[in-house]
Structures are given as C-alpha cells and as structure tokens.
C-alpha positions as CSV (number, residue, x, y, z in Angstrom):
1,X,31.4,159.4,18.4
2,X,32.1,155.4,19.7
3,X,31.1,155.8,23.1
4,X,32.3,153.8,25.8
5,X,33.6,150.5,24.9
6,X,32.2,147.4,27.5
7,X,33.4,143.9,28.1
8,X,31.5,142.5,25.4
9,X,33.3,144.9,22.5
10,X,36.8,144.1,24.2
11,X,36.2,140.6,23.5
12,X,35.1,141.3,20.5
13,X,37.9,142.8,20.0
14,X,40.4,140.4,21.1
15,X,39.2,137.3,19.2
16,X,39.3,139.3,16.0
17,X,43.1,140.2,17.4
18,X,43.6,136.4,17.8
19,X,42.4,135.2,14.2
20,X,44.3,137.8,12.4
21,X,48.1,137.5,14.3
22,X,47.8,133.9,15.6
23,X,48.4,133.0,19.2
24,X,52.2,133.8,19.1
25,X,52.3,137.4,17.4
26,X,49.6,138.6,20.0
27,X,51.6,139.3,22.8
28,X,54.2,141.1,20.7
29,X,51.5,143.0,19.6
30,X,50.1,144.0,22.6
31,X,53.6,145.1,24.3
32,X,54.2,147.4,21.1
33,X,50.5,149.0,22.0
34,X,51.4,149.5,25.5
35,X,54.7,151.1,24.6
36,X,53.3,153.5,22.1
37,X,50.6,154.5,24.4
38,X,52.8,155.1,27.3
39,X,55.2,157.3,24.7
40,X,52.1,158.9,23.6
41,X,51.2,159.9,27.6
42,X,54.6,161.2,28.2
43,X,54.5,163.1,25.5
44,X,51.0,165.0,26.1
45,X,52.3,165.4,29.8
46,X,55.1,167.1,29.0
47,X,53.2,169.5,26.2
48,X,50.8,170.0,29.2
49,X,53.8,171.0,31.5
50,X,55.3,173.5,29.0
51,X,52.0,175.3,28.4
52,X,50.9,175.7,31.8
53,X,54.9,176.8,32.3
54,X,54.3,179.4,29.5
55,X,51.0,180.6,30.7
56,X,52.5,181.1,34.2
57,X,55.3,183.0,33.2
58,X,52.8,184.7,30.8
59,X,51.1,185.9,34.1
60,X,54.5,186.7,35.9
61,X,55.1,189.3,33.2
62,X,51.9,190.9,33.0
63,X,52.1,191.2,36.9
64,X,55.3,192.8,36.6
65,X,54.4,195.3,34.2
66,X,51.3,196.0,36.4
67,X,53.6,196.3,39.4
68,X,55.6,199.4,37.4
69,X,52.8,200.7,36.3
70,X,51.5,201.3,39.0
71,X,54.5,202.1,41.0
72,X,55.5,205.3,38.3
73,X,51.6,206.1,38.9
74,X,51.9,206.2,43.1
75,X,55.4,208.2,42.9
76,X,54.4,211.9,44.2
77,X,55.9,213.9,41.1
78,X,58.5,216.5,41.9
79,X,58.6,219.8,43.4
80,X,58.3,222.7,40.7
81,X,61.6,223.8,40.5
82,X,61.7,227.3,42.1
83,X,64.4,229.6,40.7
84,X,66.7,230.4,44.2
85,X,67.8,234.0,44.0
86,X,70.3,235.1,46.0
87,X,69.9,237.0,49.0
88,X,69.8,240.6,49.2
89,X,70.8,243.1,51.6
90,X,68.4,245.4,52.8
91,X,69.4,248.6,51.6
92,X,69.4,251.9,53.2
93,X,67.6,254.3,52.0
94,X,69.0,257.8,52.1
C-alpha cells in the first residue's frame, strides 16, 4: 500500500516532526514511539508464543488419540470363550 519508506521520506518526515513539536518536545516524542513500539513487539511475541504453544499441544493430542487408536486396533481380540465341561469317566459298558 506505502511501500518502503527511503532516506528522503524519513527526512521528510522528521522536519515536518520538527515544525509541529519544536526542538524540545521531539525527543519526548520519539522515546514515547520507541516505548510503544517495543510494548507493541512484546506483545505480538508473546501471542506468537501462545499460538504455536496451542497448536503444539493441539498436535500432542491428536497423536495421543492416534496412539490409542491404534493400540485397541493391534490388540489380538480374545479367545472365544469355550464352555469347559467336566470330565467324564469312561463308562463300562455291560
């Protein structure tokens, strides 16, 4: 939209600074900007940090639930339960 902004725009810039807040308010002024854009950095940074924090335990999760999944999937299933009868005698047979 502005594009880059080169050493003639900064000056530019600056003298316009100078005329409106006078010599003295100027570095006041300047201080405050640094300030706010420092805040300003700190505070992307950390939305940054929580995000990819998020996403990562996001990705945790879904690995986990993969990880059972697949587990109850590998697990043999069990025998067919076979009715035990007990054990008979031969018998004699007359």
């Amino acid at each position: 939209m502005f594009g880059s902004i080169g050493l003639p725009e900064l000056i530019l810039i600056f003298v316009v600074a100078l005329l409106l807040f006078g010599p003295r308010k100027l570095p006041e002024i300047g201080r405050s900007i640094g300030k706010a854009m420092g805040e300003f950095r700190r505070a992307s940074n950390d939305l940054r940090r929580t995000v990819e924090d998020e996403v990562a335990a996001e990705d945790l999760r879904a690995i986990g639930r993969d990880v059972k999944q697949d587990m109850a999937i590998s697990e043999p299933a069990a025998p067919p339960a076979v009715p035990t009868t007990p054990e008979r005698e031969p018998q004699e047979r007359p």
